[in-house]
C-alpha positions in Angstrom: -108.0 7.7 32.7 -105.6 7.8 30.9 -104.0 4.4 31.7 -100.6 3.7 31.4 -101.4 2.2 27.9 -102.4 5.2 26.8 -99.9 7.2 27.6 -97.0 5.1 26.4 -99.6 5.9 23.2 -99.0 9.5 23.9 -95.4 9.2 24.5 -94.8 7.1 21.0 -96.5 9.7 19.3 -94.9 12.3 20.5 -91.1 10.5 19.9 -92.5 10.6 15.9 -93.3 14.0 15.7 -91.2 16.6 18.2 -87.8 14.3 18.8 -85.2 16.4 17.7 -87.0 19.8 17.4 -86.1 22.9 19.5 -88.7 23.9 22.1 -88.2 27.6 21.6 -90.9 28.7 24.0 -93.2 27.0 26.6 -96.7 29.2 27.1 -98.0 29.1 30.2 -102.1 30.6 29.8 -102.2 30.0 33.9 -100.6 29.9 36.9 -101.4 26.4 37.8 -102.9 23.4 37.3 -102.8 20.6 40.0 -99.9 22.3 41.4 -98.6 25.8 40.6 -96.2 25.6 37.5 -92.6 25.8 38.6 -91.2 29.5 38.6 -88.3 28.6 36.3 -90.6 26.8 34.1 -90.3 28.6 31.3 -86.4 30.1 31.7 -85.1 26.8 31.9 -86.5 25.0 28.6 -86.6 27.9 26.3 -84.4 26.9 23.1 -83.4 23.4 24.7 -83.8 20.7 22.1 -85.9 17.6 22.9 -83.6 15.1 23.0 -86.4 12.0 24.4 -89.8 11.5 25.2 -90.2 7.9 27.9 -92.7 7.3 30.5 -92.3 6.4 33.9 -95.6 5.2 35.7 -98.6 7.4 33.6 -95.9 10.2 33.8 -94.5 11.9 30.2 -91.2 12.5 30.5 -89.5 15.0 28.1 -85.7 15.2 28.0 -83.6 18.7 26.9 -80.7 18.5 25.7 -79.8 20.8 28.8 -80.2 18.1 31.2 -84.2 19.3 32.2 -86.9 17.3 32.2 -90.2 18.5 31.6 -92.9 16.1 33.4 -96.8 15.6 32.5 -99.0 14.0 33.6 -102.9 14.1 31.6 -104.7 13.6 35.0 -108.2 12.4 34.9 -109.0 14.2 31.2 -105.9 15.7 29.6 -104.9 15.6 26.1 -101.5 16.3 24.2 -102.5 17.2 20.2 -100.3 18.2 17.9 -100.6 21.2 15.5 -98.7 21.7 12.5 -97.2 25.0 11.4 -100.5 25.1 9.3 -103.0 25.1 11.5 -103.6 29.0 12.6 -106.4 27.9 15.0 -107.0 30.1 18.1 -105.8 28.0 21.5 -109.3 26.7 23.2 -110.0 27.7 26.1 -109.0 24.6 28.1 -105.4 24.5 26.1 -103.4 25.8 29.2 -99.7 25.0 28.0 -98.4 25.0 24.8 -95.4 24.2 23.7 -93.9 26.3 20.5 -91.7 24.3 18.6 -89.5 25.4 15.9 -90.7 25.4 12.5 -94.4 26.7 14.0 -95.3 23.4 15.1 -97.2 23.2 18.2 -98.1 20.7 21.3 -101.0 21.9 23.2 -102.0 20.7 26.5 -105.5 20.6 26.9 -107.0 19.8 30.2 -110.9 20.5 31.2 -110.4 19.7 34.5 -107.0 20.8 35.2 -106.2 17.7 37.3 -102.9 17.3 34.7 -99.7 18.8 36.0 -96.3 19.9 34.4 -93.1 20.1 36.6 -89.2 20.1 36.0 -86.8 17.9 37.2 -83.3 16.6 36.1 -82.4 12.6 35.9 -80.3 13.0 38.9 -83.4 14.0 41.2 -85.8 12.1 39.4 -85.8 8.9 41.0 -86.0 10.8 44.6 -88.8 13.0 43.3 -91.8 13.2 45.0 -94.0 11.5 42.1 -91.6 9.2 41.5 -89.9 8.1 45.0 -92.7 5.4 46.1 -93.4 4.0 42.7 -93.0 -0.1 42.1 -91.5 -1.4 38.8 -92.3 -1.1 35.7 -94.7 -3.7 34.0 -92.4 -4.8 31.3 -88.8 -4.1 33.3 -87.1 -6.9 34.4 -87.4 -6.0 37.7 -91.0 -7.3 37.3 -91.1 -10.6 37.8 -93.7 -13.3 39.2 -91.7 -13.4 42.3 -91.8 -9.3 42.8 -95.7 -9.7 42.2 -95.5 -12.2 45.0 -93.7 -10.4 47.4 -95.9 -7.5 46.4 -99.2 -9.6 47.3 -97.5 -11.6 50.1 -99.7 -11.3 53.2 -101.9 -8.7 52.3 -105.5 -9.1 53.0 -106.5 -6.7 50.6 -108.3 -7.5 47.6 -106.2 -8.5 45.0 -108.0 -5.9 42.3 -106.7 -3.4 44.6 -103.4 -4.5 45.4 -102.5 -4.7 41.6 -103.7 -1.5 41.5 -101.1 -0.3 44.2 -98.1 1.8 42.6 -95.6 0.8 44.7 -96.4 -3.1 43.5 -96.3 -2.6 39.8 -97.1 0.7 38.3 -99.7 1.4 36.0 -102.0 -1.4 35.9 -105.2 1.4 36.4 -108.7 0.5 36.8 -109.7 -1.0 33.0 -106.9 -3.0 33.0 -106.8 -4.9 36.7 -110.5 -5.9 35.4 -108.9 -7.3 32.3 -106.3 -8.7 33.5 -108.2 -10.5 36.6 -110.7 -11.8 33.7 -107.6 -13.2 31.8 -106.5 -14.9 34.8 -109.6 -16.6 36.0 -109.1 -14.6 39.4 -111.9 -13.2 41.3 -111.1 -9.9 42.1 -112.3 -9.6 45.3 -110.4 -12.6 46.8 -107.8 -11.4 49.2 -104.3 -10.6 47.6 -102.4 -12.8 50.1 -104.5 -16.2 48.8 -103.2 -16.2 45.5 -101.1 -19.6 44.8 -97.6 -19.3 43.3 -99.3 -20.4 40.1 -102.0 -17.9 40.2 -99.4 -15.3 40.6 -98.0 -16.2 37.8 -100.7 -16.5 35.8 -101.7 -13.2 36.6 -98.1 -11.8 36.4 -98.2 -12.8 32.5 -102.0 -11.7 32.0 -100.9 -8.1 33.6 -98.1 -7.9 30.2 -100.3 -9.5 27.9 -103.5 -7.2 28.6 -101.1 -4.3 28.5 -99.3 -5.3 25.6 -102.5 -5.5 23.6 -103.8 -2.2 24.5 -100.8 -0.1 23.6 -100.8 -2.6 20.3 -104.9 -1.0 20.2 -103.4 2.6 21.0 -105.3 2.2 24.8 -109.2 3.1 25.2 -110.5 6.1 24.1 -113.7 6.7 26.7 -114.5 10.3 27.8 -111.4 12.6 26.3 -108.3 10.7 25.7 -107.3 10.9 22.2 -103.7 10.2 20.3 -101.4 12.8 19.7 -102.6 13.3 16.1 -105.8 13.7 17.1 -107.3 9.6 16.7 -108.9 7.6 19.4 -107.6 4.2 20.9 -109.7 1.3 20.3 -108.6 -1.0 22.5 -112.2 -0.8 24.3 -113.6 -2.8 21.5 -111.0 -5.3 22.8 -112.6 -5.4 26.5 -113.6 -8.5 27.9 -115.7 -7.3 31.1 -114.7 -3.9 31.6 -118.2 -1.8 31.1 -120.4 -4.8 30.1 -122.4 -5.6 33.1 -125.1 -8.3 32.6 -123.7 -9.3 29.5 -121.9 -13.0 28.1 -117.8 -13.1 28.9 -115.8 -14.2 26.2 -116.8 -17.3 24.7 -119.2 -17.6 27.6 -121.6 -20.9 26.8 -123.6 -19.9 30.9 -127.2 -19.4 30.7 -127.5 -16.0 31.0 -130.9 -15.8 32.1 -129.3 -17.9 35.3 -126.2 -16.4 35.7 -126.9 -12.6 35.0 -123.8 -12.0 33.2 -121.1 -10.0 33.8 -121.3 -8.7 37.4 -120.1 -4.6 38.4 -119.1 -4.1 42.1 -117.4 -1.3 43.4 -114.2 -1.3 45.5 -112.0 1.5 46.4 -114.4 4.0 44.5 -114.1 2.0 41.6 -116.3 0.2 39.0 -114.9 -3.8 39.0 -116.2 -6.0 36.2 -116.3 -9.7 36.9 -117.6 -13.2 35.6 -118.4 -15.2 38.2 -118.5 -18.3 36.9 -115.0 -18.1 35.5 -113.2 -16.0 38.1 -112.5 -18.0 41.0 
């Protein structure tokens, strides 16, 4: 957490409120987080104007009008919020950048556990990058298509919770969502990514766009700390089909539960999967 969902949340937010205003300072209250903060941080985007906010992956991208790009990425509890030229409250003690904006408004990055990172790059080295150099397509690109989800899958032996999961087949289909979209699909996640039929692909091609497409609709799940920009939560986890509700009916589930035990929870790769196994197959 966050997903990709949410941070295409983030990102929206953030082209509503700080497109078009000058960053007149970046305030660095450490010298790293992941990774050490780039020396030039803080030289290179003073008085730049924000021309752009996009996402690539779960990566924030911020363009300057002087050809920077800021990156961020939340990590596993990171937070972007908003404060108006109103609000006189002190940074916390977990807000380690903040941007000053003209006008007083502010952007603070807050991050607990400090797995969130902010780097530089230009668009000309982006795409070589090292965050950015192995990752797949985008979920809604056109360069996403059944037949790339194919190829991606083709002969892996893998489970195919995990492969979907894999950045360099589609990006940002996290952990909630794979769930949600397996569920959608009536695929069992833990059948080998190389046994999927040229229908089921497909199938689960469109179920990876329509699950996504309803949680940034939902403004992504808010569990643990991810919140909006201004502040709100996501509620897209009242939206969850099997994600977190072990031993309990799917949708419109009409199983005896007292036979079937519900919603199953395995884990693979480290992960928490959510199943129904009587309509995943």
């Amino acid at each position: 957490m966050p997903e990709l969902p949410e941070v295409e949340t983030v990102c929206r937010g953030l082209q509503k409120s700080i497109q078009g205003k000058k960053l007149a300072r970046l305030e660095l209250r450490r010298r790293d987080m992941r990774f050490p903060f780039p020396k030039n941080l803080v030289a290179a985007t003073r008085g730049a104007v924000i021309r752009n906010i996009t996402r690539r992956a779960k990566y924030i991208l911020i363009h300057l009008d002087n050809g920077q790009i800021i990156l961020v990425h939340l990590g596993m509890s990171g937070r972007l919020v908003i404060a108006d030229a109103a609000d006189k409250t002190p940074p916390a003690k977990h807000d380690h950048v903040i941007f000053h904006l003209d006008g007083g408004m502010r952007l603070l990055f807050n991050d607990a556990r400090r797995f969130g990172l902010v780097d530089l790059a230009t668009a000309e080295i982006l795409p070589k990058h090292r965050f950015f150099a192995h990752l797949g397509p985008e979920p809604f690109d056109d360069g996403f298509t059944a037949q790339s989800l194919a190829t991606g899958l083709k002969n892996k032996k893998i489970a195919v919770k995990l492969a979907i999961m894999d950045q360099r087949v589609v990006v940002g289909v996290g952990n909630i969502y794979a769930s949600e979209a397996l569920f959608e699909a009536k695929i069992d996640p833990r059948r080998s990514a190389g046994s999927l039929s040229p229908a089921e692909v497909k199938t689960l091609w469109a179920a990876i766009r329509a699950v996504l497409t309803r949680a940034i609709a939902a403004g992504g799940s808010s569990i643990r700390d991810y919140v909006q920009t201004d502040g709100e939560l996501g509620y897209f986890q009242h939206q969850w089909a099997v994600y977190d509700k072990q031993g309990e009916k799917c949708r419109k589930c009409t199983c005896p539960l007292q036979k079937t035990g519900g919603i199953k929870k395995i884990v693979q790769g480290g992960r928490s999967t959510f199943y129904c196994p009587a309509k995943q197959k």
